[in-house]
N, CA, C and O of each residue as an XYZ file, in Angstrom:
652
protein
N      29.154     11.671     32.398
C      28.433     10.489     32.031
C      29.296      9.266     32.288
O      30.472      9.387     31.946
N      28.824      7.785     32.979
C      29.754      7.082     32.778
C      29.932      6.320     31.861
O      29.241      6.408     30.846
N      30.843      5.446     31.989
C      31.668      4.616     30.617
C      31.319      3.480     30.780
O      30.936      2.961     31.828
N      31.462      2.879     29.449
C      30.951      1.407     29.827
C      32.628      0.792     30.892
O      33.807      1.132     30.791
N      32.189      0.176     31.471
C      33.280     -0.746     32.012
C      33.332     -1.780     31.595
O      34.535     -1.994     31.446
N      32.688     -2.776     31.230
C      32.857     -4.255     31.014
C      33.333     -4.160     29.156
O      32.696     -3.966     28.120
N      34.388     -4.346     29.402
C      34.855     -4.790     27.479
C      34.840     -5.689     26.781
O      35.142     -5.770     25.591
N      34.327     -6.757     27.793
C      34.100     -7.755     27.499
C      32.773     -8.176     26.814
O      32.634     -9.359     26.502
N      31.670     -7.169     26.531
C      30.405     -7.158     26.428
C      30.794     -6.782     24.526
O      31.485     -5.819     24.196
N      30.223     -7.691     23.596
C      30.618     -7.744     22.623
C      29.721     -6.554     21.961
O      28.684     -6.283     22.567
N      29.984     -5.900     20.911
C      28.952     -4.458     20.832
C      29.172     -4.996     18.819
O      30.208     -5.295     18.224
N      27.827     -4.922     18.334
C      27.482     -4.980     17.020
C      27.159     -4.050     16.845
O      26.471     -3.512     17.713
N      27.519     -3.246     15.459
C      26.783     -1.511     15.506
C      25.475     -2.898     14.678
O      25.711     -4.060     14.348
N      23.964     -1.970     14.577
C      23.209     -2.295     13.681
C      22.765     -1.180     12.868
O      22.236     -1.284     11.762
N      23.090      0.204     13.671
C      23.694      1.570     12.510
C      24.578      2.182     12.867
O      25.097      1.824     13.924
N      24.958      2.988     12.380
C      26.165      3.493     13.185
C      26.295      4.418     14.512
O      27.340      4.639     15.123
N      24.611      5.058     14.916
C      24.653      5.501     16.705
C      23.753      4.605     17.248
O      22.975      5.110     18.058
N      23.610      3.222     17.003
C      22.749      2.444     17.700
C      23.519      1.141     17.837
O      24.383      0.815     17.023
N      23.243      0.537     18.701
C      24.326     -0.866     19.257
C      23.503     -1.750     19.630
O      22.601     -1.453     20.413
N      23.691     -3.346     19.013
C      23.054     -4.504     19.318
C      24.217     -5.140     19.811
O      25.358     -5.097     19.353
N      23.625     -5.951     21.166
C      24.697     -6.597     22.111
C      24.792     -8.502     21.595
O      23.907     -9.337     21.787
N      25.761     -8.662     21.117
C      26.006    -10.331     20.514
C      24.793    -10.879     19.756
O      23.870    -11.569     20.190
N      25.031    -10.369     18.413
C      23.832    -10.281     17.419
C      23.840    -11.766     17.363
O      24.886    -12.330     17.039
N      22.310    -12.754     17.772
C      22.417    -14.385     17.698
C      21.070    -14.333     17.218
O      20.320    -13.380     17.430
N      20.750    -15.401     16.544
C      18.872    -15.435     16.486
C      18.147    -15.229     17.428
O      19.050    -15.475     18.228
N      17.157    -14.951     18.188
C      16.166    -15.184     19.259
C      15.423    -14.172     19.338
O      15.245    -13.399     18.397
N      14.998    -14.079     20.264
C      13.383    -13.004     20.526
C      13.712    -12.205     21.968
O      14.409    -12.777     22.806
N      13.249    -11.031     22.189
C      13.190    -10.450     23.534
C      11.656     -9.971     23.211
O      11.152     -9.330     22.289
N      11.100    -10.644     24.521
C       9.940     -9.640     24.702
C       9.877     -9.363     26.530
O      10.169     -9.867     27.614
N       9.338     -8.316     25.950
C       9.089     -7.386     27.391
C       7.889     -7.533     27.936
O       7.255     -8.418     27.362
N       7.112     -6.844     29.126
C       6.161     -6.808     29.646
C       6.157     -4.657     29.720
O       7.053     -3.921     30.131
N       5.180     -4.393     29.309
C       4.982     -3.110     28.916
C       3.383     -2.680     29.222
O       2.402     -3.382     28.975
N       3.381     -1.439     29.782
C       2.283     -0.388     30.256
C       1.717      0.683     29.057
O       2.341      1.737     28.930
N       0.656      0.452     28.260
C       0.016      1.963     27.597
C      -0.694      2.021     28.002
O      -1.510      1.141     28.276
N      -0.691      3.816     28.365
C      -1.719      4.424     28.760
C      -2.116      5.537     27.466
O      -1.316      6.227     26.833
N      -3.695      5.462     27.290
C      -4.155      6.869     26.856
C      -3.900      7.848     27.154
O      -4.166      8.330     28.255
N      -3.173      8.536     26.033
C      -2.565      9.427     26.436
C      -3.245     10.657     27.006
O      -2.550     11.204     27.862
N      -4.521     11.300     26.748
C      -5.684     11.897     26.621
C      -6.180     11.798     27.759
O      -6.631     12.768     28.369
N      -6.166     10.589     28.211
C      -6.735     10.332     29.945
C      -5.506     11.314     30.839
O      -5.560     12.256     31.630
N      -4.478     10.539     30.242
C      -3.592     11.080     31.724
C      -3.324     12.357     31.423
O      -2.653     12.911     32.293
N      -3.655     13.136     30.349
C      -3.384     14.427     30.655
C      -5.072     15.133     31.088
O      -5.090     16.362     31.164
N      -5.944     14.652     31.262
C      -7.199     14.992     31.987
C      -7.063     14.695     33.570
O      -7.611     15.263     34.515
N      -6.168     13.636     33.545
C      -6.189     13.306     35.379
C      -5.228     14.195     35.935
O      -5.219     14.540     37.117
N      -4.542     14.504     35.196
C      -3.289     15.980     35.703
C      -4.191     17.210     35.642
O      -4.041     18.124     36.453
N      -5.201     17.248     34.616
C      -6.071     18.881     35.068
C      -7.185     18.258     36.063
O      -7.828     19.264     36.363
N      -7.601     17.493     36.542
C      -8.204     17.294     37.419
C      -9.826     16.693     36.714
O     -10.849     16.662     37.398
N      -9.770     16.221     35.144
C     -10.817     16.343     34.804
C     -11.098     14.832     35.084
O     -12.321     14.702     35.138
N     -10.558     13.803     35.256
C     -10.364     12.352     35.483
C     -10.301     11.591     36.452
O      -9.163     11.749     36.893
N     -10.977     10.641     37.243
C      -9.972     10.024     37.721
C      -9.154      8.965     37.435
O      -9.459      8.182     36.535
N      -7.977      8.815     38.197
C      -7.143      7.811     37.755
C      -7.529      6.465     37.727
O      -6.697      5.739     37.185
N      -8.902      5.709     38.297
C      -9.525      4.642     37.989
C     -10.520      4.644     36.619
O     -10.989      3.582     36.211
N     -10.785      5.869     35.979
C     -11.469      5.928     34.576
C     -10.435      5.772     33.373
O     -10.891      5.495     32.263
N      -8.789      5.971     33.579
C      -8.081      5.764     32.808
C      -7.990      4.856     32.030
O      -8.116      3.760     32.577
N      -7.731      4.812     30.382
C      -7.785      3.100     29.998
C      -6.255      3.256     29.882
O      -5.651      4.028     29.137
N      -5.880      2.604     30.532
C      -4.363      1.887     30.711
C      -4.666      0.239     30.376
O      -5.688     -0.348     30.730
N      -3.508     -0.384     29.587
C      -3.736     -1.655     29.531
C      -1.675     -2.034     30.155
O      -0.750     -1.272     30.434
N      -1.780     -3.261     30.126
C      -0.117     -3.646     30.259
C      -0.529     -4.902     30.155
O      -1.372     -5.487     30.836
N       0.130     -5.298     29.242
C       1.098     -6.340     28.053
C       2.122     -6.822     28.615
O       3.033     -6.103     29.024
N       2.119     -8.573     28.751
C       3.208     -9.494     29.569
C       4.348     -9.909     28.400
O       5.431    -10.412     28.700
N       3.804     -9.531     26.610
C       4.761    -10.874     25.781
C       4.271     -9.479     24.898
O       3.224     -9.380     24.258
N       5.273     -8.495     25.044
C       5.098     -7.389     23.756
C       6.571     -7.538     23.296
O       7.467     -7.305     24.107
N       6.850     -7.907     22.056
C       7.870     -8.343     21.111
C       8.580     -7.508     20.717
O       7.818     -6.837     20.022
N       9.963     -6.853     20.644
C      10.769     -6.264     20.667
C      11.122     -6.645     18.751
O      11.452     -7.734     18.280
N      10.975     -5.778     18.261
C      11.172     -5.762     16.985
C      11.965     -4.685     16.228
O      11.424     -3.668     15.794
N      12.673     -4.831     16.154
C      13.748     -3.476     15.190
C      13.085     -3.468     13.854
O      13.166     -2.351     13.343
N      12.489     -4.295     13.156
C      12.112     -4.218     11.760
C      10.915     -3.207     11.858
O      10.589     -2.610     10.832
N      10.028     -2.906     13.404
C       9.087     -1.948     13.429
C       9.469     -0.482     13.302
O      10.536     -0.150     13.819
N       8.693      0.499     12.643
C       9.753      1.505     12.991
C       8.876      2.043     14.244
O       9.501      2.900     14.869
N       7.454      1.736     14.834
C       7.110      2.553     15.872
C       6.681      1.176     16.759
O       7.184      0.057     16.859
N       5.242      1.967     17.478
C       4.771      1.139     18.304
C       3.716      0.351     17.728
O       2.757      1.095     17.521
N       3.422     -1.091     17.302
C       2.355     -1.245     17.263
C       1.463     -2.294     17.896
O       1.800     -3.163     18.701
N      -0.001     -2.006     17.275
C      -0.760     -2.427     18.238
C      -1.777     -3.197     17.785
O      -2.188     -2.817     16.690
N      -2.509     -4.447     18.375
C      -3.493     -4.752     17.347
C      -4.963     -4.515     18.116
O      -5.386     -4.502     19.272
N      -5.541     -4.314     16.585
C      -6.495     -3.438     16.903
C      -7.541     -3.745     18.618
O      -8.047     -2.857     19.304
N      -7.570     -4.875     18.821
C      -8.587     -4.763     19.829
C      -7.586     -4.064     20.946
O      -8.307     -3.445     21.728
N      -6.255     -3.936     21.296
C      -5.725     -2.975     22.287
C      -6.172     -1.376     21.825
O      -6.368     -0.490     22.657
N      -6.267     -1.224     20.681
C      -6.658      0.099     20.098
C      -7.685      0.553     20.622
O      -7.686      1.700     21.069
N      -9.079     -0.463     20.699
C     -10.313      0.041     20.463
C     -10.332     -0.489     22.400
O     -11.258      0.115     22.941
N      -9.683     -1.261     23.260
C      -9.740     -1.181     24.770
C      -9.120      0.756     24.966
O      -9.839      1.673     25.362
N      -8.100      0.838     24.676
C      -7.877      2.475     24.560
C      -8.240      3.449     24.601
O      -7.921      4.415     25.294
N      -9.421      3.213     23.369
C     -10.387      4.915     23.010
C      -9.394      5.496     22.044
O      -9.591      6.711     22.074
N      -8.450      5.231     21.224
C      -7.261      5.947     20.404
C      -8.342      6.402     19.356
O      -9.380      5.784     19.119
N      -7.943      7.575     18.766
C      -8.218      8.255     17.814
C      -6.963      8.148     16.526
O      -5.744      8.320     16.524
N      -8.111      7.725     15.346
C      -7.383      7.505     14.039
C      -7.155      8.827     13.321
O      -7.964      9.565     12.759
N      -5.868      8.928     13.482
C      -5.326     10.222     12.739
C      -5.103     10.072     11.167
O      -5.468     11.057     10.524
N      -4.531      8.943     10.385
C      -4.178      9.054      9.226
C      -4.249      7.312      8.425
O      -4.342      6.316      9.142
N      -4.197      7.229      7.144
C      -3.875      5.252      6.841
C      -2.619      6.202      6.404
O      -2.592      7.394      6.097
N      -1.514      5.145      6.501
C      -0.395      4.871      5.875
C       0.306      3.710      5.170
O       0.008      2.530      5.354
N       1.120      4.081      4.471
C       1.454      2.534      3.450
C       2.493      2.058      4.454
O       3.506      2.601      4.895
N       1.952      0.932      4.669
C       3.173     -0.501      5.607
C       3.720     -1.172      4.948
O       3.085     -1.598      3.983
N       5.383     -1.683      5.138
C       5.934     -2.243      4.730
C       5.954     -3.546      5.674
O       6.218     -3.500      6.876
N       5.565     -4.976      4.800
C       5.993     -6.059      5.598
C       6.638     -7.374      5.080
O       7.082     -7.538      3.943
N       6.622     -8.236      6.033
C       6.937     -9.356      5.201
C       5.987    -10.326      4.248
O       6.189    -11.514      3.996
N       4.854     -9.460      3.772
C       4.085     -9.795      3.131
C       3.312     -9.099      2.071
O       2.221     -9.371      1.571
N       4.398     -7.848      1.790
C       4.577     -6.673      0.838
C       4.208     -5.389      1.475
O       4.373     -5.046      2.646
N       3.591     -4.635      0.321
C       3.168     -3.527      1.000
C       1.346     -3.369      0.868
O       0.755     -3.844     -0.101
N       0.601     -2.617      2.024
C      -0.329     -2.358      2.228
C      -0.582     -1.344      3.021
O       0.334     -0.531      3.140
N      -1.897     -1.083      3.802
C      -1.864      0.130      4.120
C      -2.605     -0.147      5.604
O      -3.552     -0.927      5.703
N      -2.090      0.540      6.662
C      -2.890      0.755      7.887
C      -3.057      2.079      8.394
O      -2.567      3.109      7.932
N      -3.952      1.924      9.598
C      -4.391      3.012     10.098
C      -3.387      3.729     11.150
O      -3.173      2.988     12.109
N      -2.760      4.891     11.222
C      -1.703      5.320     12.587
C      -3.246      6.043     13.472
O      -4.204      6.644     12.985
N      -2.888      5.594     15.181
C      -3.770      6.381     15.953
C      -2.442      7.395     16.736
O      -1.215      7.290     16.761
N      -3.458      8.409     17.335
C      -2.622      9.358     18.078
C      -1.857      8.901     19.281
O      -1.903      7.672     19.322
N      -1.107      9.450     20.369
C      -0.021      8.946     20.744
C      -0.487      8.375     21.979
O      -1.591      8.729     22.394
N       0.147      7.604     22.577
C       0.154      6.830     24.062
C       1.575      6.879     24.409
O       2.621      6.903     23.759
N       1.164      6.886     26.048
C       2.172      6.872     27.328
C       2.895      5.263     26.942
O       2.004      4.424     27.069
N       4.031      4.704     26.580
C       4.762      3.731     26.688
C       5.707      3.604     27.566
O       6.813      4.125     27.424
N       5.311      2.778     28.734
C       6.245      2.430     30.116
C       6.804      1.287     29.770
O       6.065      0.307     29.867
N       8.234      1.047     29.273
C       9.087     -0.011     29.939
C       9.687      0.232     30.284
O      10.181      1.351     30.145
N      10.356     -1.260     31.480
C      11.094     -0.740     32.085
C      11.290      0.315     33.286
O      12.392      0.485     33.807
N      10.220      0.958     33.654
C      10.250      2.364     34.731
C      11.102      3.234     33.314
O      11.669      4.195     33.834
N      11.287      3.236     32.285
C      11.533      4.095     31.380
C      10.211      4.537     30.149
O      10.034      3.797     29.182
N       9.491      5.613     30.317
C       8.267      5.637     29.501
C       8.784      7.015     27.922
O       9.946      7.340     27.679
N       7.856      7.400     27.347
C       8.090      7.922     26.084
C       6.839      8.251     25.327
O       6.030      7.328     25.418
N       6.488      9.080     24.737
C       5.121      9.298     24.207
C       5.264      9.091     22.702
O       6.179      9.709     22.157
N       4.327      8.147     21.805
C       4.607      7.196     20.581
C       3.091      7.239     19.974
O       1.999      7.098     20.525
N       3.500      7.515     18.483
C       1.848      7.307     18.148
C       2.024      5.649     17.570
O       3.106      5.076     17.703
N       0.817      4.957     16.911
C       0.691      3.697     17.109
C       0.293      3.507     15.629
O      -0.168      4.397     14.913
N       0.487      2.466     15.333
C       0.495      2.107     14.297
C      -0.428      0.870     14.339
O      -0.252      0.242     15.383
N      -1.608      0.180     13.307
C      -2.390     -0.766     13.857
C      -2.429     -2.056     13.429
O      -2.893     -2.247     12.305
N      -2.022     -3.054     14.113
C      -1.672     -4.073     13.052
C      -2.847     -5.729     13.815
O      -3.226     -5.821     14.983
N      -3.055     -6.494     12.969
C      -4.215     -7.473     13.590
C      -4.151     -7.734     14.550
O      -3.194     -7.250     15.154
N      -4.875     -8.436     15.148
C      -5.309     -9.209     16.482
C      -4.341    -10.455     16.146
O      -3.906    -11.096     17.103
N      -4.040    -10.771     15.045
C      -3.321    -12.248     15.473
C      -1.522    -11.769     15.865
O      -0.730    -12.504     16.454
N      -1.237    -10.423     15.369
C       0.012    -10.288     15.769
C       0.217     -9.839     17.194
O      -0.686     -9.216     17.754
N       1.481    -10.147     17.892
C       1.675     -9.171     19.059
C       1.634     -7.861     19.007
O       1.317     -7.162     18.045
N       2.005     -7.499     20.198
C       2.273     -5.729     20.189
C       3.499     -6.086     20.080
O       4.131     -7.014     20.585
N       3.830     -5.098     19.232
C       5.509     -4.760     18.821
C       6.137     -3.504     18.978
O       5.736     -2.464     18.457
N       7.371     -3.646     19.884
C       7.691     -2.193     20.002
C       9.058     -2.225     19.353
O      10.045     -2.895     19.657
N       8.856     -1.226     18.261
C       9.704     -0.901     17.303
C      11.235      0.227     17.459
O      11.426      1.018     18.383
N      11.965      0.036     16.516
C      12.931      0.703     16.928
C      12.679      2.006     17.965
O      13.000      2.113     19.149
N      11.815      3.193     16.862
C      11.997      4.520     17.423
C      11.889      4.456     18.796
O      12.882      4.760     19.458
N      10.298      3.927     19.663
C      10.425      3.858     21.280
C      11.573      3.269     21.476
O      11.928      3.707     22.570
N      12.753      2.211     20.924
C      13.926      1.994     21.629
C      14.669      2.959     21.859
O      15.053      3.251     22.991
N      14.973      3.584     20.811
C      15.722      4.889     20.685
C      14.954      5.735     21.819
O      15.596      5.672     22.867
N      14.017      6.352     21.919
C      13.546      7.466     22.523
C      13.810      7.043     24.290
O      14.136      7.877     25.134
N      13.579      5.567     24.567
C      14.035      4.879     26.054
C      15.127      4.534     26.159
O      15.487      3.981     27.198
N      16.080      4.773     25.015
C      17.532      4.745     25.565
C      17.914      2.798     25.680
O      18.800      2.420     26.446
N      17.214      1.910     24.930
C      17.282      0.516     25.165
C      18.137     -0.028     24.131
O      17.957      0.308     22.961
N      19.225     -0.995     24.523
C      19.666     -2.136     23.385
C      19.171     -3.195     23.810
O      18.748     -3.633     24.880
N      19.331     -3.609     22.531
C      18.977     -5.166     23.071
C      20.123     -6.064     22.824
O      20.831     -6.215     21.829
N      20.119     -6.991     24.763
C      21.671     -8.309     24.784
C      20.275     -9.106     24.190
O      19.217     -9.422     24.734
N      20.724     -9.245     23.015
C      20.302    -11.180     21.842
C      20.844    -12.047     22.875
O      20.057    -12.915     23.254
N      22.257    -12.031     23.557
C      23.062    -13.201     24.567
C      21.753    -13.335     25.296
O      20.820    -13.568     24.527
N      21.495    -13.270     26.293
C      20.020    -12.755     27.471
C      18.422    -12.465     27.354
O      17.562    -12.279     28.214
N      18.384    -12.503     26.021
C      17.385    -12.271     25.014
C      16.479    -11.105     26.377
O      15.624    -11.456     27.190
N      17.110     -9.656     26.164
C      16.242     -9.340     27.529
C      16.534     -7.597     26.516
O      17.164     -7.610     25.459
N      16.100     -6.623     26.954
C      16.970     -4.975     26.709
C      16.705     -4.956     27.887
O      15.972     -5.318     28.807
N      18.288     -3.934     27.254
C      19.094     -3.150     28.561
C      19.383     -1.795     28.705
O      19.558     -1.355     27.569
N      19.478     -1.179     29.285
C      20.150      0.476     29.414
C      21.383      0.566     28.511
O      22.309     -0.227     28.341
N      21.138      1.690     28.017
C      22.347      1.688     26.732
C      23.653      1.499     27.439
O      23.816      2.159     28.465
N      24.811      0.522     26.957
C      25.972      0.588     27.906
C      26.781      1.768     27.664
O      27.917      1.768     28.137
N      26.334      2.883     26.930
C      27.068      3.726     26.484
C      27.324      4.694     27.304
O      28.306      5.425     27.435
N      25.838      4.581     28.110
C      25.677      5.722     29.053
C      25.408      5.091     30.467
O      24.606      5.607     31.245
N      26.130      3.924     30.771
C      26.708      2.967     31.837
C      24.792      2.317     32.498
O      24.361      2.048     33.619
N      24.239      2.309     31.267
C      22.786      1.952     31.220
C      21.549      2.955     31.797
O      20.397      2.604     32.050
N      22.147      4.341     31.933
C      21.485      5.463     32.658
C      19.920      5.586     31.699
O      20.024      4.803     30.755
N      19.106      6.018     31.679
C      18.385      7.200     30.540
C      18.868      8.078     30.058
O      18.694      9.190     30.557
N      19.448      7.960     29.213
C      20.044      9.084     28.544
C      19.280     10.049     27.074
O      19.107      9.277     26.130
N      19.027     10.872     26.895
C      18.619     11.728     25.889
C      19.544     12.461     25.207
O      20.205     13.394     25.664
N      19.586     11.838     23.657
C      20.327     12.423     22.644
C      19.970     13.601     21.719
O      18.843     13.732     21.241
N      20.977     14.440     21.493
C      20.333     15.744     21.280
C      21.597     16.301     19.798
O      21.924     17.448     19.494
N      21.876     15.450     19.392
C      23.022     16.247     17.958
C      23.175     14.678     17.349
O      23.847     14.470     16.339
């Protein structure tokens, strides 16, 4: 695996196996691809085609560590076809309450994708992609660049952690 080279790249733990690059105020948002997940495994048995798929992609989806998954507001839900699996109690900055989780979708950033169930949050919020898809795509985020990057740990490869 390679090493980071640049030492100069300032490294904040924000736990102790996860790394934020020059912790400053600001925002990263990405531009990001979901697909139904349900479609694309029908267009792999041949039951689909790949123009019936509901795929959407998102130019200003907000990079949020305070999320713990993916979420979504509802009208991306209901463009989807997602199926509501469970309500769960949400924690926010406006106490606690309860939303709906749907079953999982294809999450492409980056040319790095991950399969995530969704969590549903209004139409007035963005889509927010929360820690776990960071973790599962191998992403930190440089705050300097306000951008994520390939973990420098693993010289920004995809890497999959397993202990």
């Amino acid at each position: 695996m390679p090493e980071v080279t640049d030492a100069a790249i300032p490294l904040i733990p924000m736990r102790p196996d996860r790394i934020v690059l020059d912790a400053m105020v600001g925002k990263v948002i990405v531009s990001i691809k979901i697909e139904n997940l349900q479609d694309a495994w029908l267009i792999e048995q041949g039951q689909l085609s790949p123009e019936e798929a509901r795929v959407i992609e998102i130019t200003d989806a907000l990079v949020d560590t305070g999320c713990s998954i993916l979420g979504l507001p509802s009208k991306y839900i209901r463009k989807l076809g997602l199926i509501a699996m469970s309500r769960r109690p949400i924690r926010t900055a406006s106490g606690l309450t309860e939303t709906t989780v749907y079953g999982a979708v294809r999450l492409t950033v980056q040319d790095r994708y991950c399969s995530m169930d969704v969590l549903e949050v209004p139409d007035s919020i963005p889509v927010l992609i929360g820690q776990i898809p960071l973790e599962q795509l191998d992403f930190v985020i440089d705050m300097k660049n306000q951008k994520l990057i390939g973990n420098p740990l693993y010289g920004g490869e995809h890497v999959l952690e397993a202990y």
